[in-house]
KEKEBA-953151 format. One record per residue: residue in one letter; x negated, y negated, z negated of N, C-alpha, C, O in turn. Coordinates in steps of 0.05 Angstrom, whole numbers, padded with zeros to 5 digits, always signed. Layout:
KEKEBA-953151
AXYZXYZXYZXYZ ...
end
This chain:
KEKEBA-953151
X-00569+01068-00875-00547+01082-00862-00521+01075-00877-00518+01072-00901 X-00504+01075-00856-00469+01062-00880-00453+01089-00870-00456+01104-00852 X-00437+01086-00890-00419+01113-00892-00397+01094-00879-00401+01070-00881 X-00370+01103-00862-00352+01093-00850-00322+01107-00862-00326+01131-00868 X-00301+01099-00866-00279+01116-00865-00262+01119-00842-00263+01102-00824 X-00247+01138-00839-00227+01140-00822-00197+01126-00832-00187+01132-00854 X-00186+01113-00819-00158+01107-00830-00149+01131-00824-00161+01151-00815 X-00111+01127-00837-00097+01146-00823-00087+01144-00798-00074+01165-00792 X-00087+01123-00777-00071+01125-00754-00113+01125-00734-00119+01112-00714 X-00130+01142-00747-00154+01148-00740-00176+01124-00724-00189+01130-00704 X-00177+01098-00737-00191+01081-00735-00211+01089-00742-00207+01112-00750 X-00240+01081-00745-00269+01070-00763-00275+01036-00766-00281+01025-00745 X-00274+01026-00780-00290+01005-00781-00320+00997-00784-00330+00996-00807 X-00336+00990-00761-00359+00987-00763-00372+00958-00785-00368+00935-00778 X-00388+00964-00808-00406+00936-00818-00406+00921-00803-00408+00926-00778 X-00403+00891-00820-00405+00872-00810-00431+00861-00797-00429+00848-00776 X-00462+00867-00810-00484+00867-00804-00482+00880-00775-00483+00864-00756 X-00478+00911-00767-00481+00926-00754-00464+00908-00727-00479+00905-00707 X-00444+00899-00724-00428+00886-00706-00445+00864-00690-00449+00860-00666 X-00455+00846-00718-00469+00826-00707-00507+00828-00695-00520+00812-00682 X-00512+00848-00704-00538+00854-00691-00529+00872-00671-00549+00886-00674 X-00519+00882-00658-00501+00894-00634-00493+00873-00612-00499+00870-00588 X-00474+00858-00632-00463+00833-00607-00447+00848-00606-00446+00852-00582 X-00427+00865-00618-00400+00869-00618-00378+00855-00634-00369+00857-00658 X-00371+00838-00611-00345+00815-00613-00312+00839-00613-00310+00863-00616 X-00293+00821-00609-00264+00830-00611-00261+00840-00586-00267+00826-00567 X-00250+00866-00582-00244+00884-00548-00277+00893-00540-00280+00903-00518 X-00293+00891-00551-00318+00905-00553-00317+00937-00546-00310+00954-00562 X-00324+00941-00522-00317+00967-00512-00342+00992-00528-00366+00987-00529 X-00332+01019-00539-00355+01035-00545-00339+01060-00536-00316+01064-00540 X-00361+01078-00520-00360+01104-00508-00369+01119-00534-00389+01115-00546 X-00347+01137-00540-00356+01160-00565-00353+01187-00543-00338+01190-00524 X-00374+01205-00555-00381+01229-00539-00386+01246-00558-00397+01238-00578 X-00380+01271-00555-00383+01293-00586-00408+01313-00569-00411+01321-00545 X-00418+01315-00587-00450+01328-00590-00446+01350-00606-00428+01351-00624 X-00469+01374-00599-00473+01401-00609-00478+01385-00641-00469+01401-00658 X-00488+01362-00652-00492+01359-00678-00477+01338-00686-00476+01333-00710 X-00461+01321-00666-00436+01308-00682-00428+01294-00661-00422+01304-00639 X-00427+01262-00669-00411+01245-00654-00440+01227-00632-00464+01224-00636 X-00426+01220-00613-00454+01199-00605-00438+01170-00597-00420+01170-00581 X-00448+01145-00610-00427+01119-00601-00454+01108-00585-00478+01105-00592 X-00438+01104-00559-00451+01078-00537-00441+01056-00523-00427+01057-00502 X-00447+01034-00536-00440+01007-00524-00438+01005-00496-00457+01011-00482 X-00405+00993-00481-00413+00995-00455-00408+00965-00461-00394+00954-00478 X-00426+00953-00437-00429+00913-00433-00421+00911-00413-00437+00918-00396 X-00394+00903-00405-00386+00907-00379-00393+00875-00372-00394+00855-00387 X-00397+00879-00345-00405+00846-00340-00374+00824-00341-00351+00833-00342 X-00379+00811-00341-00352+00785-00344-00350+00766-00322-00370+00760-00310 X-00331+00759-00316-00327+00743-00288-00338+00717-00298-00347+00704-00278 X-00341+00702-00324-00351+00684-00325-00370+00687-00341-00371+00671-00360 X-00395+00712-00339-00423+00723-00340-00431+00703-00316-00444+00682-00319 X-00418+00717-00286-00429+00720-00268-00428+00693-00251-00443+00685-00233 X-00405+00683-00262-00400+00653-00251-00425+00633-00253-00433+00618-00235 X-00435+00636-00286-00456+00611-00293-00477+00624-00280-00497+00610-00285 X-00484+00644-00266-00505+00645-00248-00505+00635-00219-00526+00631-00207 X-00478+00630-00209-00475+00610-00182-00500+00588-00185-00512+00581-00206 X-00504+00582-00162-00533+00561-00153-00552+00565-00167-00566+00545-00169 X-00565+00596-00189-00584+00588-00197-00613+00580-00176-00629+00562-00173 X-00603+00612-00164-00627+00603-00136-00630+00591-00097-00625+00605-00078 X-00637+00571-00096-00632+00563-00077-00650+00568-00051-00673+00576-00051 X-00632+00562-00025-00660+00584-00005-00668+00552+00013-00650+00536+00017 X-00682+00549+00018-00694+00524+00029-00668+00526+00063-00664+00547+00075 X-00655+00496+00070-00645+00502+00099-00662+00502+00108-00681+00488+00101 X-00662+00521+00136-00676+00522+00162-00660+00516+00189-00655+00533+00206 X-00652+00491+00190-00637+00487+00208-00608+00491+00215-00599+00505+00197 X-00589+00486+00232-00569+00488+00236-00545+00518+00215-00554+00541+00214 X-00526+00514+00206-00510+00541+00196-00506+00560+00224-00502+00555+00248 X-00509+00587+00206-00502+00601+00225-00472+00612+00223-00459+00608+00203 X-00463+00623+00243-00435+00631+00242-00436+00665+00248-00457+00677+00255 X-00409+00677+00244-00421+00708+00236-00420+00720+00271-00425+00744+00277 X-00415+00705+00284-00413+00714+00314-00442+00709+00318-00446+00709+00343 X-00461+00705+00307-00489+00705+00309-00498+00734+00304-00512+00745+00321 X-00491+00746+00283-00499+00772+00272-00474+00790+00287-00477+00814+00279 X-00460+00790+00298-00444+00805+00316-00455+00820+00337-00461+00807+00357 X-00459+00849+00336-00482+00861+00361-00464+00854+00383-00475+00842+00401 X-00435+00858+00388-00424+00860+00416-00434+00824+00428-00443+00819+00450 X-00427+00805+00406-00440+00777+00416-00469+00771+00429-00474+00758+00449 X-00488+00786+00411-00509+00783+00417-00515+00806+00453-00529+00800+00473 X-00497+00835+00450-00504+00840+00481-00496+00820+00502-00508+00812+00522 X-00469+00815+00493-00461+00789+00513-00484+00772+00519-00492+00771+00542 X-00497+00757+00497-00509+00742+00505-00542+00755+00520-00561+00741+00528 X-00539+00773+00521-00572+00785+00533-00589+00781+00510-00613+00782+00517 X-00584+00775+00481-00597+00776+00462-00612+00803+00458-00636+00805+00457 X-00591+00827+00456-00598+00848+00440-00622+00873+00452-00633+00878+00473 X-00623+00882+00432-00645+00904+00443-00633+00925+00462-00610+00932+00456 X-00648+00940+00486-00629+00947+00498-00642+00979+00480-00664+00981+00468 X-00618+01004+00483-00622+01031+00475-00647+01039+00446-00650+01063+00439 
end
């Protein structure tokens, strides 16, 4: 267990160990919440726009023929066309 100080303009600095088995980098977001027996700190991981980027094309869907266009999934198109279910 590590003891922490408070500055005066009311900082903490978290161990260096503790940061890096965390995975708390620089702008590292933490939710503090006060409890009937003290403080409670929770890491929020917000996702990242380029998290979510290097997941583009991981999974691919086999084509089945021609692209569709969104006037395909359009109900008023599909009654036009005598596609749709009636009532």
């Amino acid at each position: 267990m590590s003891t922490v100080v408070v500055s005066s303009n009311g900082r903490i600095a978290l161990p260096a160990e503790l940061r890096r088995r965390l995975g708390l980098g620089v702008g590292a977001r933490i939710e503090v919440s006060e409890e009937p027996d003290g403080l409670r700190l929770r890491i929020l991981h917000p996702q990242s726009a380029d998290d979510l980027a290097a997941l583009a094309g991981i999974v691919r869907a086999p084509s089945r023929g021609a692209p569709r266009s969104l006037d395909d999934f359009d109900p008023a198109s599909l009654l036009a066309r005598g596609q749709g279910r009636a009532g």
